[in-house]
C-alpha positions as CSV (number, residue, x, y, z in Angstrom):
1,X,20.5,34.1,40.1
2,X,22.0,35.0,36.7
3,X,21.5,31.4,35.4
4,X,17.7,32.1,36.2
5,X,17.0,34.8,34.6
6,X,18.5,33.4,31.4
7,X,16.2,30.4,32.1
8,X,13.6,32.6,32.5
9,X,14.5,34.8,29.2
10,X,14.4,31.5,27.1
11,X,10.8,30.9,28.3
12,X,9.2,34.5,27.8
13,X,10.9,34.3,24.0
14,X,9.7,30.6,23.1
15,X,6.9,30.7,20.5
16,X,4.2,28.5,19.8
17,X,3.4,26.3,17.1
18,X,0.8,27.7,14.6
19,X,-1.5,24.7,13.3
20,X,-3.7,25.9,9.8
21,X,-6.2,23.5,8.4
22,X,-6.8,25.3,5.1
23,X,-5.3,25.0,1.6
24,X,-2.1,27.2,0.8
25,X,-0.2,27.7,-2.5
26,X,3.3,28.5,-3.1
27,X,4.2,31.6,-4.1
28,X,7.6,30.4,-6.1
29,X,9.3,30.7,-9.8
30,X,9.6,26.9,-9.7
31,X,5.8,26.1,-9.1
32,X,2.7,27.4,-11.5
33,X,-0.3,26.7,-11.1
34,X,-3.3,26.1,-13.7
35,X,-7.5,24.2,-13.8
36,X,-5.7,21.4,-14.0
37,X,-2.3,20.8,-13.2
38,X,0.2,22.0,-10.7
39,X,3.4,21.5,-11.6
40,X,6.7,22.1,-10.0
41,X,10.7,22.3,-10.5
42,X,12.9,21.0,-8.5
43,X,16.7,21.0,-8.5
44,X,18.7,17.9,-6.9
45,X,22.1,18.9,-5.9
46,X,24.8,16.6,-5.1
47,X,28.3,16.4,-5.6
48,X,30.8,14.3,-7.7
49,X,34.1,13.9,-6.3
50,X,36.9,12.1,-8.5
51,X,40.5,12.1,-8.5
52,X,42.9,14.2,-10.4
53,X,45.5,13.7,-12.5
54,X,48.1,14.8,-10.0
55,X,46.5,11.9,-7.1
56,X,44.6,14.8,-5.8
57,X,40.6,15.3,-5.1
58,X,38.4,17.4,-6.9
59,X,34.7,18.2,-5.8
60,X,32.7,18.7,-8.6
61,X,29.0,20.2,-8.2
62,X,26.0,18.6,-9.9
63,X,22.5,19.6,-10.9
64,X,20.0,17.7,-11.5
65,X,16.5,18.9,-12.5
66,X,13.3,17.2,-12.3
67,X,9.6,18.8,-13.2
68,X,6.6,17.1,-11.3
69,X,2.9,17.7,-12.8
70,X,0.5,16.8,-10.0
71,X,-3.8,17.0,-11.4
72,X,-5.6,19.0,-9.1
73,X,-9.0,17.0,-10.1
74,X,-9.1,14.4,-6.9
75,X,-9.9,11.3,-9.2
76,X,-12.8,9.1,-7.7
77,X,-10.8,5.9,-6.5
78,X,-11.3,2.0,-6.3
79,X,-9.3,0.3,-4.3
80,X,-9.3,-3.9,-5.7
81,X,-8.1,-6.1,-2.6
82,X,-6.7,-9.7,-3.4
83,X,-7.5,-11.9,-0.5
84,X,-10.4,-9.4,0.3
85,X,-12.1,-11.8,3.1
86,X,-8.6,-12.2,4.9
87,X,-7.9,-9.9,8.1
88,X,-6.1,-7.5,6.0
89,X,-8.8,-6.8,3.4
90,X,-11.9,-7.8,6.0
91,X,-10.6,-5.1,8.8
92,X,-9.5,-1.9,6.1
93,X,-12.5,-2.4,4.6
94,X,-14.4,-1.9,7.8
95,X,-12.3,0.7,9.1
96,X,-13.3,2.9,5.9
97,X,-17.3,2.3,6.5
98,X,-16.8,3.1,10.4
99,X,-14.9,6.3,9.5
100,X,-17.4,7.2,7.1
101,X,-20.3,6.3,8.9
102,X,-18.6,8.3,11.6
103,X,-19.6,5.4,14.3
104,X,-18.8,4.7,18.0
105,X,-19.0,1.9,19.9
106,X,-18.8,0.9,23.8
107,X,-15.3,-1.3,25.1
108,X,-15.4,-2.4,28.6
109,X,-13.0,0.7,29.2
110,X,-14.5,3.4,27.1
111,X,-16.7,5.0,24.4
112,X,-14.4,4.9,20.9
113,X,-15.0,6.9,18.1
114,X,-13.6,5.8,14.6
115,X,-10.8,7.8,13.5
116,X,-7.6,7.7,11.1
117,X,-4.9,7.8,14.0
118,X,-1.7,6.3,12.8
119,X,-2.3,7.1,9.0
120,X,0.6,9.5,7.8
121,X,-1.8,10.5,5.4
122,X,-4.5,11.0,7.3
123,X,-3.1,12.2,10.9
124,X,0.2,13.8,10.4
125,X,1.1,17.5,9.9
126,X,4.4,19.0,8.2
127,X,6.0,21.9,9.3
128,X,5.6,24.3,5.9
129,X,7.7,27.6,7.6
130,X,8.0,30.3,9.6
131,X,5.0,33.2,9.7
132,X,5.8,37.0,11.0
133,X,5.7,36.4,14.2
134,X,8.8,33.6,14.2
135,X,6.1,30.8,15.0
136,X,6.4,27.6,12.8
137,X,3.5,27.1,10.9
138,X,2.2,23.2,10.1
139,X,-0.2,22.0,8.1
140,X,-2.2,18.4,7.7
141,X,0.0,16.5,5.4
142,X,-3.2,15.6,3.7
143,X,-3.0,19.8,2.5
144,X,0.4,19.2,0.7
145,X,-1.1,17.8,-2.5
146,X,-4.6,17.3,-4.0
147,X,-5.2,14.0,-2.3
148,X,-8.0,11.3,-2.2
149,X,-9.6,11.1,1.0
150,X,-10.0,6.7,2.8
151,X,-13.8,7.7,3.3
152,X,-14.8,8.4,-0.6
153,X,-12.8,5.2,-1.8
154,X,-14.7,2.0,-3.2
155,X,-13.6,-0.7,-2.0
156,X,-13.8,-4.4,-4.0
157,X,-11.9,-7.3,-4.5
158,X,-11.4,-11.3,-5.2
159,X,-11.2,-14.0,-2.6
160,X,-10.5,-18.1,-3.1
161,X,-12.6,-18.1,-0.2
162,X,-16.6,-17.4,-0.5
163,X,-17.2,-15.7,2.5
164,X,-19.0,-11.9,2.4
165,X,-17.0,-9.4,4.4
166,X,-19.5,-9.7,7.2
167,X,-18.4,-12.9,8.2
168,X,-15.1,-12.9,6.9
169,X,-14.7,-9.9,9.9
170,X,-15.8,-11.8,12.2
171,X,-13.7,-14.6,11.6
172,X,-10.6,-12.3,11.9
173,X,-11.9,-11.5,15.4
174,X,-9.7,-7.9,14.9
175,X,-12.8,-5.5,16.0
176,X,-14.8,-4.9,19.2
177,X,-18.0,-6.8,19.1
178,X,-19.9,-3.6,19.9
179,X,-18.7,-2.2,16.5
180,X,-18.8,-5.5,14.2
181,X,-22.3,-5.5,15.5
182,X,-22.7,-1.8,13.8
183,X,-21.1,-3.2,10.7
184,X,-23.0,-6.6,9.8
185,X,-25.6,-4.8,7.9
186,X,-23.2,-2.8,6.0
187,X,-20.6,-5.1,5.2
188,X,-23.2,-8.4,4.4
189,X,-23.8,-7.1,1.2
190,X,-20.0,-7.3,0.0
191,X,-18.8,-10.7,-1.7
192,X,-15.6,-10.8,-3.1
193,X,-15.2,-11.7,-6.9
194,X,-13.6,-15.3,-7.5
195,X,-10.0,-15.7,-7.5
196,X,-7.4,-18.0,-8.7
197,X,-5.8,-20.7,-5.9
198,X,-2.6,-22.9,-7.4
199,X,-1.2,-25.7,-4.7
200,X,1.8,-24.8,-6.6
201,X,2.2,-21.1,-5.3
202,X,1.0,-21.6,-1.9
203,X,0.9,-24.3,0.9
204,X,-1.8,-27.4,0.4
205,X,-3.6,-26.6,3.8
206,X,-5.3,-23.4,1.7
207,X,-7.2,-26.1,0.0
208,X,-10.5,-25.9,2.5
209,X,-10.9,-22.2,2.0
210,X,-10.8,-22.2,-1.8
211,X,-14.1,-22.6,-2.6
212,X,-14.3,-19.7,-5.0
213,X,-12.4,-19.8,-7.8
214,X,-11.3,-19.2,-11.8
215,X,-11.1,-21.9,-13.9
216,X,-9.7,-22.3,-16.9
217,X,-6.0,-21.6,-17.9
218,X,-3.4,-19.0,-17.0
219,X,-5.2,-17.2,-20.3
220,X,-8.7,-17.3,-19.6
221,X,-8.1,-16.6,-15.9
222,X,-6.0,-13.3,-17.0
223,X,-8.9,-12.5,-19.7
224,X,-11.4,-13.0,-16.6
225,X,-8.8,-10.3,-14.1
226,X,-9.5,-7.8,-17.0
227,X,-13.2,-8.0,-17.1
228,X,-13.6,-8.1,-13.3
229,X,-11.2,-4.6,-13.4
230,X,-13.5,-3.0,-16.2
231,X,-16.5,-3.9,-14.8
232,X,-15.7,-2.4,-11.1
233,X,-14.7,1.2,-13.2
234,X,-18.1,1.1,-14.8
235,X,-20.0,0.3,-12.0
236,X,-19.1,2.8,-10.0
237,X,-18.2,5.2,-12.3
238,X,-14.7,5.6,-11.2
239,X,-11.6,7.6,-12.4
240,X,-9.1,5.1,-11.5
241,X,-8.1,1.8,-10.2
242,X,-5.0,0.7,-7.9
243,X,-5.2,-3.1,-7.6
244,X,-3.9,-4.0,-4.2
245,X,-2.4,-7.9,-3.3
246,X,-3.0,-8.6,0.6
247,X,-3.4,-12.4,-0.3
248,X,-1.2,-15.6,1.2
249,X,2.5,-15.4,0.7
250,X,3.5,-17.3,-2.2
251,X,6.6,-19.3,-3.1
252,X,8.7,-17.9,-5.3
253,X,8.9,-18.4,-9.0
254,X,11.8,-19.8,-10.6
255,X,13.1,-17.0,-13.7
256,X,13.0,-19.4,-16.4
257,X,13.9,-18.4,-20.1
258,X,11.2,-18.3,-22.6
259,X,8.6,-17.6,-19.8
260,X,8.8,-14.7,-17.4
261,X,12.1,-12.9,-18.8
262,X,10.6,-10.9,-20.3
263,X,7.5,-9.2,-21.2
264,X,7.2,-10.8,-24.8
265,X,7.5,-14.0,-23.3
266,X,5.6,-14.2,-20.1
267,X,2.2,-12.9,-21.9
268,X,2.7,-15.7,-24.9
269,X,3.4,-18.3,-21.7
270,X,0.1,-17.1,-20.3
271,X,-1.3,-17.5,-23.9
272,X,-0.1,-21.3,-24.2
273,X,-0.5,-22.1,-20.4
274,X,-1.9,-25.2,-19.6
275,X,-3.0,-26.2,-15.9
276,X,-0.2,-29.0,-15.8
277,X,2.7,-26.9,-17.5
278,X,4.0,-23.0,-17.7
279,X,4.2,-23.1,-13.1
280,X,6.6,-20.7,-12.9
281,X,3.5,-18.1,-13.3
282,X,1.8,-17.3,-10.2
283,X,-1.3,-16.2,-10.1
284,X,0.0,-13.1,-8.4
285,X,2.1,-12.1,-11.3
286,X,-1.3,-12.8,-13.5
287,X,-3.1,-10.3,-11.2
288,X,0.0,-8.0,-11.9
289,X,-0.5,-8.6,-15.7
290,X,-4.2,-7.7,-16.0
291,X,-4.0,-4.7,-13.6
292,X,-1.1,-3.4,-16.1
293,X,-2.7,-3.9,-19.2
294,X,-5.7,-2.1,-17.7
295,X,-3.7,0.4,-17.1
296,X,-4.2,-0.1,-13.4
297,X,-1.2,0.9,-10.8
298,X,-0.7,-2.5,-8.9
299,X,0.8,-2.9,-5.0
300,X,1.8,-6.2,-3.9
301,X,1.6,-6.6,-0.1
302,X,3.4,-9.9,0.5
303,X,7.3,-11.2,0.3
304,X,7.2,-12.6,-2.9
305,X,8.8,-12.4,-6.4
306,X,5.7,-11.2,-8.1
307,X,7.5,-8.8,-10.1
308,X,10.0,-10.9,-12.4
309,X,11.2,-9.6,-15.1
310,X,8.7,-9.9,-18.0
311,X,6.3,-8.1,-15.0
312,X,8.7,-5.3,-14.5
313,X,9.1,-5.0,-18.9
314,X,5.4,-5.0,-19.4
315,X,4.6,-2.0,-16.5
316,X,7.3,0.3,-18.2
317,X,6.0,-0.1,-21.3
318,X,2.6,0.7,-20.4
319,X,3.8,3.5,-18.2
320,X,2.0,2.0,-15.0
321,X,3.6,1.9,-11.6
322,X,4.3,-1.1,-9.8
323,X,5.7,-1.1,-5.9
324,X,5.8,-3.3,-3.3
325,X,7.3,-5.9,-1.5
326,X,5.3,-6.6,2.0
327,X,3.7,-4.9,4.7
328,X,6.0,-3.6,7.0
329,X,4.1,-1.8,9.9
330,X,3.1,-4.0,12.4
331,X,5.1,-6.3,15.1
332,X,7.3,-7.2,12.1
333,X,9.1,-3.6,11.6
334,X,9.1,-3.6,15.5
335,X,11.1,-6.9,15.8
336,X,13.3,-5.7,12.9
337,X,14.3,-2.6,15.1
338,X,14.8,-4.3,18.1
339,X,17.0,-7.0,16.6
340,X,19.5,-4.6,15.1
341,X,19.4,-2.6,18.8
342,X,20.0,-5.6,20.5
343,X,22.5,-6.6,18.1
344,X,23.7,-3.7,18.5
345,X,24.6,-3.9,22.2
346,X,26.1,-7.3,22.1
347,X,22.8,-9.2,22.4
348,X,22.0,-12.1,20.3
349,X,18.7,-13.2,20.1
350,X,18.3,-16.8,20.0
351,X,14.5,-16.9,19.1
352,X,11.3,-14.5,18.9
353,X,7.9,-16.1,19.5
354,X,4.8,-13.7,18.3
355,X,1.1,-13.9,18.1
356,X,0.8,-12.2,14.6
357,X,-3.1,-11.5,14.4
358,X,-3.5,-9.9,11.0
359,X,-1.3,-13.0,9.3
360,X,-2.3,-16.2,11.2
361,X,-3.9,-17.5,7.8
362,X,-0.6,-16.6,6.0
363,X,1.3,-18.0,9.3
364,X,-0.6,-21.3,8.8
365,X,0.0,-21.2,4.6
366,X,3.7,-21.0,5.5
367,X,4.3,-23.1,8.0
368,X,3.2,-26.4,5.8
369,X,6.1,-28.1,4.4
């Protein structure tokens, strides 16, 4: 009877989750706020510990602080895709136009309405405190920071292959028919830009999609980057650019002296390039190059050494960020995890066989010898 009533007691005092969708502001020392920035301090504490001179320890605090500004202005965003008509490029793009067309469309199981479930950005909430009444408060994560929203991005991009996005979606055979069917008309329109294909970089069986390419040398393909970049800002008027890599998997380049050790050297390589010299620069450091010197945050999506050294060199001198070293969110980072538990519990895998949907193109450009 007693261990009831205690049960009981814990269930009368439990208190619900508050959720608010609104914007908040913190009322702190640390943060200010002004039109156009909002900038905040914050203090990193860790602690040093070192020996002393008598064999003893000694725990020695540390501070470290760090000010972030963060513009409240939501800049008007393009989003550049290399390998725009693969699955990766073909089925973001037309998850953005179904979101912000708001569509739905029939399966044989149900009526589906597009939506941004799984996005962290997008569907996630953070638990900001505690109100008066004891009840933890949470709010979108999208609330925490002046962010740009998937449905007001512009979306462009290059492909070796010269295939619009209409038929480059259904080629990836990702989306229900009932909705490609809503897209066609939408996503015809889009061609992706010519890109640059080198056997060198990736497999030779890539050789009957590349039908829509650069010429020229490493120079005049890099010169050819930049204008495409410009061009897309004007056009539609935009505040910024991220160029994002979802292409084939390259090999990776050898770090050579005199070429891509540093910054200095890898742009007077791309200067003197000729088509049968200068291979240690793939063409996805060159898209890393332009996007840089256009001042142009750049994300590489694949498991290659796009970033050498002279990349790396040239970004922090322009002050432009660079990250990225594959997509990890699918079947991949689930294998990963179940290796290490099985692992784990004395289990050795001896092989995993997977139907990778979104990277059969890149499966295919990898397995060649």
């Amino acid at each position: 009877m007693q261990f009831e009533e205690e049960k009981n007691s814990l269930i009368v005092n439990e208190v619900a989750p508050t959720f608010v969708n609104s914007e908040f502001i913190v009322a702190s020392p640390n943060t200010e706020y002004s039109e156009e920035y909002i900038t905040s301090q914050y203090s990193y504490r860790t602690t040093k510990v070192i020996k002393s001179d008598s064999g003893g320890i000694v725990a020695i605090p540390k501070e470290d602080t760090f000010v972030f500004k963060t513009e409240r202005k939501v800049p008007k965003t393009g989003v550049m895709l290399v390998g725009w008509a693969g699955c990766n490029g073909s089925t973001v793009t037309a998850g953005v136009i179904a979101n912000r067309l708001g569509l739905t469309w029939q399966t044989k199981e149900k009526l589906c309405q597009a939506d941004y479930l799984g996005s962290i950005t997008q569907s996630a909430t953070v638990r900001l405190g505690l109100n008066e009444c004891g009840e933890s408060v949470y709010v979108p994560f999208s609330q925490m920071l002046p962010l740009v929203s998937p449905n007001e991005i512009v979306i462009g991009g290059w492909d070796i292959n010269r295939c619009n996005l209409a038929d480059a979606m259904r080629r990836s055979q990702v989306l229900d028919y009932d909705l490609q069917r809503q897209l066609v008309k939408h996503m015809q329109p889009l061609m992706p830009l010519p890109s640059i294909y080198d056997k060198n970089f990736i497999a030779a069986n890539q050789a009957d999609r590349a039908d829509n390419l650069i010429a020229g040398t490493r120079q005049q393909q890099l010169d050819e980057l930049r204008r495409n970049i410009r061009a897309f800002k004007a056009d539609n008027k935009l505040d910024k650019v991220i160029v994002l890599w979802t292409a084939n998997t390259e090999r990776f380049a050898e770090i050579v002296e005199g070429v891509n050790d540093s910054a200095a050297n890898l742009l007077a390589a791309i200067a003197r390039h000729k088509l049968s010299d200068e291979i240690e620069i793939s063409p996805s450091s060159v898209f890393a190059v332009a996007s840089i010197l256009e001042g142009c945050s750049y994300i590489n999506g694949s498991p290659q050494n796009t970033f050498v050294p002279g990349v790396v060199e040239l970004a922090e001198q322009h002050n432009v960020f660079i990250c990225g070293d594959d997509f990890k969110s699918g079947q991949t980072k689930m294998k990963s995890v179940l290796v290490d538990f099985l692992v784990s519990a004395g289990i050795k895998p001896v092989a995993i066989v997977s139907y990778n949907h979104l990277g059969n193109n890149d499966g295919k450009n990898l397995s060649a010898p």
